[in-house]
N, C-alpha and C positions, 0 to 999 in steps of 0.2 A: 407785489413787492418783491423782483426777481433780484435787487440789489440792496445791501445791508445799509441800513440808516446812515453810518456815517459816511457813505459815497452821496447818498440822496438829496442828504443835505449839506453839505462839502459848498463850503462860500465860491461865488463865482466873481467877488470882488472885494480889494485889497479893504476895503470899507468892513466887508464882512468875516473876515478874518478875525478870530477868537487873540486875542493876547499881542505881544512883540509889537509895541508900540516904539519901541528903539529901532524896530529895522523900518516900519512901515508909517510914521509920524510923518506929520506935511513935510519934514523939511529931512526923513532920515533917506542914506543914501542909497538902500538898497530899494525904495519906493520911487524916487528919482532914477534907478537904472529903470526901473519896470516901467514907469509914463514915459521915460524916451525912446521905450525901445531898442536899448542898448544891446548888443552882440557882445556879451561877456562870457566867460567860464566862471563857474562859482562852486562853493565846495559848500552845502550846510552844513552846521555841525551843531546839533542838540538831543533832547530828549524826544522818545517817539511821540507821536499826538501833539504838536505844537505848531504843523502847518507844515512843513519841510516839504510834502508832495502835493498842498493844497498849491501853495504861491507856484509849483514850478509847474503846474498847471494856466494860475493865472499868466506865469509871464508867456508860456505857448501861446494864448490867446493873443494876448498882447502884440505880442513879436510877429502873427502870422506865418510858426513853423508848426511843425506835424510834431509832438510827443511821441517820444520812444521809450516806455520805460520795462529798464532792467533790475532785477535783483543782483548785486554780486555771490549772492548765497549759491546763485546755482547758473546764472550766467558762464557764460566763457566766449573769447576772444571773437569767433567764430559767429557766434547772437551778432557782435559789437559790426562786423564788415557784413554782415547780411542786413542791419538798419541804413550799412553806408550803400549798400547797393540801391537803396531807392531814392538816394538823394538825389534832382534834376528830372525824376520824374512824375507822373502824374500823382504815386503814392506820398509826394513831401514836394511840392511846388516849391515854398516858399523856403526849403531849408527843413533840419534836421536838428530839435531840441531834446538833446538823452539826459533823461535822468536815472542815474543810478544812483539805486539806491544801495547801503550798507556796505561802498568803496573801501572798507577796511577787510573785506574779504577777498578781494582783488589781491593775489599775491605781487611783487614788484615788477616781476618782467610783463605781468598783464596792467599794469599800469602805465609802466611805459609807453606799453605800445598804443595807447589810447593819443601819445603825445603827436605822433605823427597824423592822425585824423584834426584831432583839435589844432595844429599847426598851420592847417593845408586849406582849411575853412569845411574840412565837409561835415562837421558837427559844432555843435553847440552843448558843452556839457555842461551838466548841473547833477554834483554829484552829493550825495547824502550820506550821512556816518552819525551813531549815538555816540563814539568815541572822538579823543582828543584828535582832531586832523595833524595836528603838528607830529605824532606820534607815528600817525598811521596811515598817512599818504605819503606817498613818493616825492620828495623835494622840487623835482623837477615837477612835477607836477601842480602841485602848490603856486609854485613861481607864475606860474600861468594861469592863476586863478586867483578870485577874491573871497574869502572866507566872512560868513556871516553863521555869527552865533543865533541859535533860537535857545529862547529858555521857557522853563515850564512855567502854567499861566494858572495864575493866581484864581482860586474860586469864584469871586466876585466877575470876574472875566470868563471863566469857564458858565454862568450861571442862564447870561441871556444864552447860549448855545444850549444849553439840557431844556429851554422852558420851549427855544421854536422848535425842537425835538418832539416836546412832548405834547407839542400843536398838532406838529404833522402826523403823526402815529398816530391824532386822537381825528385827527381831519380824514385818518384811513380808515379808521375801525368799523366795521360795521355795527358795532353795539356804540350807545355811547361811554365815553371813557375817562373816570377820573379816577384824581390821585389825592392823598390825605398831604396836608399843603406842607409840611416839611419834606417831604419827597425832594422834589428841585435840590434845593440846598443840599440835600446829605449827598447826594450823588458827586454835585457841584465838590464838594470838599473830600471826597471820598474816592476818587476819579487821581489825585495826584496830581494835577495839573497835565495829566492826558485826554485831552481832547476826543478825542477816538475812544478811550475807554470809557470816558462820560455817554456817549452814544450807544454804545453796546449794552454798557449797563441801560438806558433808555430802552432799547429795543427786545432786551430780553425780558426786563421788567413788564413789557406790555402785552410779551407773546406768552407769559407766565401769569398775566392779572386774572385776578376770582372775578367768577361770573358772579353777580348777587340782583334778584331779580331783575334777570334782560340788562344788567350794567355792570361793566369791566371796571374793578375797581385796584387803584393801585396801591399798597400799603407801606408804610416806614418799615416796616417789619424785612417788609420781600425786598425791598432796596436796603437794607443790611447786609443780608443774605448774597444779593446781585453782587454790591459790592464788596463783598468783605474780601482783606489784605490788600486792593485795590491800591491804596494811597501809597504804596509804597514802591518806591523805586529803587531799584536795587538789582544791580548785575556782576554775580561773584568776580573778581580780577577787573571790572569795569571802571570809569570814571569814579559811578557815582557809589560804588564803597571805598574808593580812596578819598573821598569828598569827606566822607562820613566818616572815614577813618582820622581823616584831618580833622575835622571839624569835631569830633572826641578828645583828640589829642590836646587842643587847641583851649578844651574846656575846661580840662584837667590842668594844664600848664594857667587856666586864667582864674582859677579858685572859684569855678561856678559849678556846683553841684546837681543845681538843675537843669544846665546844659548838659553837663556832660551824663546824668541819665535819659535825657532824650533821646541823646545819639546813642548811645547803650541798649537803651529799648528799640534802635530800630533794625540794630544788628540783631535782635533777640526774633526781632518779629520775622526777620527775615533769614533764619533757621542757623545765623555765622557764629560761632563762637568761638573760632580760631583768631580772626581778626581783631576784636575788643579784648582777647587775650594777651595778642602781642603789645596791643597798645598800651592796656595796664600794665605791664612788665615794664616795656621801656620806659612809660613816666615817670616809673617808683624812681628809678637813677635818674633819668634824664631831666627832670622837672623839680622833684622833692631833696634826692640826694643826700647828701651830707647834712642837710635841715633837720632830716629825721630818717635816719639810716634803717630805723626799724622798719619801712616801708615796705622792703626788698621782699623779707623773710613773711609779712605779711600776705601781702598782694601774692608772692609765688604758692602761699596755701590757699588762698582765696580760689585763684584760677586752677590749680588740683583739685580741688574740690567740687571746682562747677566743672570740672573735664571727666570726672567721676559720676559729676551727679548725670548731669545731661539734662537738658528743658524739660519741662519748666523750672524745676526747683534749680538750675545753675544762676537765675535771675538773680538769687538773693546774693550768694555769695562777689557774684560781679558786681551786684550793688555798694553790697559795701566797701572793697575794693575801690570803684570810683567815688565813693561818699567819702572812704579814709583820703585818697591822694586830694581829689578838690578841696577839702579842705584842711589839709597838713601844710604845714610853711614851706616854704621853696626857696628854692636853690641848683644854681646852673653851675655852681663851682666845679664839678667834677666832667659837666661837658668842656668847659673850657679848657680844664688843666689837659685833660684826654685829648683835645683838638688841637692844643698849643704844641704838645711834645710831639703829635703825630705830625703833626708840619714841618717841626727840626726834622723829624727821619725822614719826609718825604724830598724834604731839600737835601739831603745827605750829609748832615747834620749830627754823624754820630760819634765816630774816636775812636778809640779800643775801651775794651773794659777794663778800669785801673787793676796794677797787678794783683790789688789785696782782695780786691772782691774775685778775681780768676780761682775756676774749680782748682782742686790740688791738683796736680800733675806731676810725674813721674818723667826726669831725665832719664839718660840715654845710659847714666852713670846708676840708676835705679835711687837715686837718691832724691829725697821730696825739697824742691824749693821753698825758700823762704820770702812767704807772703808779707807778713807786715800785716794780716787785720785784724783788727778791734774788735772783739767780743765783747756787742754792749752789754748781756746781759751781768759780762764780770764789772758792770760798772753802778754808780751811785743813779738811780732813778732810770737803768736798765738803758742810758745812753752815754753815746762817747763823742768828740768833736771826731769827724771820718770822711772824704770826701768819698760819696760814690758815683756823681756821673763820672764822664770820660772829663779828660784834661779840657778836650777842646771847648766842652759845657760848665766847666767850672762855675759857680754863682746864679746860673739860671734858674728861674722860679716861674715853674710853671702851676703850681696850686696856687691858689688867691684864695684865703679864707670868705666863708659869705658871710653877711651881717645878720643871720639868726642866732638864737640865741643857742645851738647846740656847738655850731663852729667856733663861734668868740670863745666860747667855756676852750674848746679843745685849742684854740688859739695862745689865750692866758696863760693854760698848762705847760704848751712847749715854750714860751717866750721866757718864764720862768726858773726852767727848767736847766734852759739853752742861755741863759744869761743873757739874753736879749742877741743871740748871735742868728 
């Protein structure tokens, strides 16, 4: 066994392909490029272990070109014109198929220059990224390619790949070799939807099994172990914590408690607490707001406290935190008003500041002008009628009261107040 189980057994047909039944279904188009044998450029863009260098293997076959594959981690330009020096000859007959893989390390002008190969016919690229492509390829580059999403593959999908895994390891061994029969499955589910990690855990788990009389046996125990933190995907600045960061945010703003500790727990598991930090902070305003103002002063002790405490015990107070916001009343009043007036000044939309609100100032004569403002507090319920935008804003109303019951209260008060002005 000179090569690790997941090359061994690596499908050699789109049939046998673990998941992405959107790119690879009878009738999807990227299974339709690969049975025509299409001469395309293509960019994957998913999670590792999902097939991204299995299919661009298959399409080699398919196509009748010779595989070139690069890492952009440690590639350079230089790699790229010495794979082009073999194309027409006996080393790549049919043509030259590069896959690179992790094209977001490709800085821009090494991207470009891929454009002139790709242009002229003497490659065939297929290029790979766990990042957003739209982000992190070169536009010109893009333009000349077809982008196909892989997404991570669901247990049930990940499952017949762990059990002929654990066929062929047991078809190698020379002892005979079994497993205690929740094995499969917790790998299956434990694995994240990586393929390749599913395998590894397979192959470790085996080269790790207790000998018990003349029989390798494998335990739930030691596939814990194999697996543990496994299911979790998570790459600091990456997609997939702003995914999680969204999908936090998202939970909080949708009054689900128990989503939004899920996504909490996975930033926890996955050692961030800066991120589920910023995100509870801006909920308290951005979601609850004026609903329940007390949020703010909340949530800002909550996250001191778990930036004091540190893991594990920071769990508790971010708990409650996202337990108070999910389910406190909401209100978008104060993004709006916030977002409405920053519009007037982005359109230029402002005026001078009326004379009465202007700091005092001192003429030229040393003598203080005469402002003309209203000190509400010399007045009856500590207000006075007083315009303070500019002239050219006179009347505009950028708050909108929200229909909780904290804002109506404070509604009533000035309506009252204000004689309905």
């Amino acid at each position: 066994m000179d090569h690790p189980l997941a090359d061994r057994i690596r499908p050699k047909t789109l049939e046998e392909v673990v998941g992405q039944r959107h790119l690879l279904g009878p009738d999807a188009l990227l299974r339709r490029f690969i049975e025509k044998g299409t001469d395309a450029n293509m960019v994957f863009y998913g999670p590792s272990g999902t097939g991204k260098t299995t299919i661009a293997n298959i399409i080699a076959q398919k196509t009748h070109r010779t595989l070139y594959k690069l890492n952009a981690t440690t590639a350079s330009l230089q790699d790229v014109k010495d794979i082009i020096g073999d194309v027409g000859t006996l080393m790549a007959p049919g043509g030259v198929l590069l896959y690179l893989d992790e094209i977001q390390y490709f800085n821009k002008k090494q991207q470009q220059s891929l454009l002139e190969f790709m242009e002229n016919g003497s490659i065939t690229l297929i290029a790979s990224t766990t990042e957003n492509p739209y982000f992190y390829v070169y536009a010109a580059l893009l333009s000349r390619s077809t982008v196909f999403e892989f997404k991570s593959v669901t247990a049930a999908e990940v499952l017949p790949a762990v059990e002929r895994a654990l066929s062929l390891v047991k078809s190698e061994s020379p002892l005979p070799l079994v497993w205690e029969e929740a094995v499969p499955g917790y790998i299956a589910h434990a694995c994240g939807g990586d393929v390749r990690k599913a395998m590894n855990a397979v192959e470790l788990l085996y080269e790790t099994a207790r000998s018990e009389e003349g029989t390798l046996r494998m335990t739930l125990s030691d596939a814990e172990q194999v697996s543990q933190r496994s299911a979790m995907r998570y790459d600091r600045g990456g997609d997939a914590m702003y995914d999680m960061a969204s999908a936090l945010m998202k939970s909080l703003r949708g009054s689900d408690p128990d989503a939004a500790l899920h996504y909490l727990a996975r930033f926890l598991e996955a050692g961030d607490l800066i991120t589920p930090c910023r995100r509870l902070l801006c909920s308290a305003s951005e979601d609850v707001g004026m609903a329940y103002p007390q949020a703010v002063p909340i949530v800002k002790a909550c996250v001191d406290t778990a930036m004091q405490l540190g893991l594990p015990e920071a769990q508790l107070p971010l708990a409650q935190a996202a337990i108070l916001l999910a389910t406190a009343p909401k209100s978008n009043s104060v993004v709006e008003a916030i977002g409405a007036a920053w519009s007037d000044v982005k359109r230029g939309r402002t005026g001078s500041v009326p004379r009465e609100l202007q700091n005092v100032h001192a003429d030229s004569t040393g003598q203080e002008r005469e402002q003309g403002y209203l000190y509400p507090h010399a007045f009856p319920g500590h207000w006075v009628k007083q315009q303070y935008l500019p002239d050219e804003l006179s009347g505009v109303r950028y708050y909108q009261y929200g229909d909780n019951k904290t804002e109506q209260a404070a509604r009533t008060y000035w309506e009252k107040l204000r004689g309905g002005q």
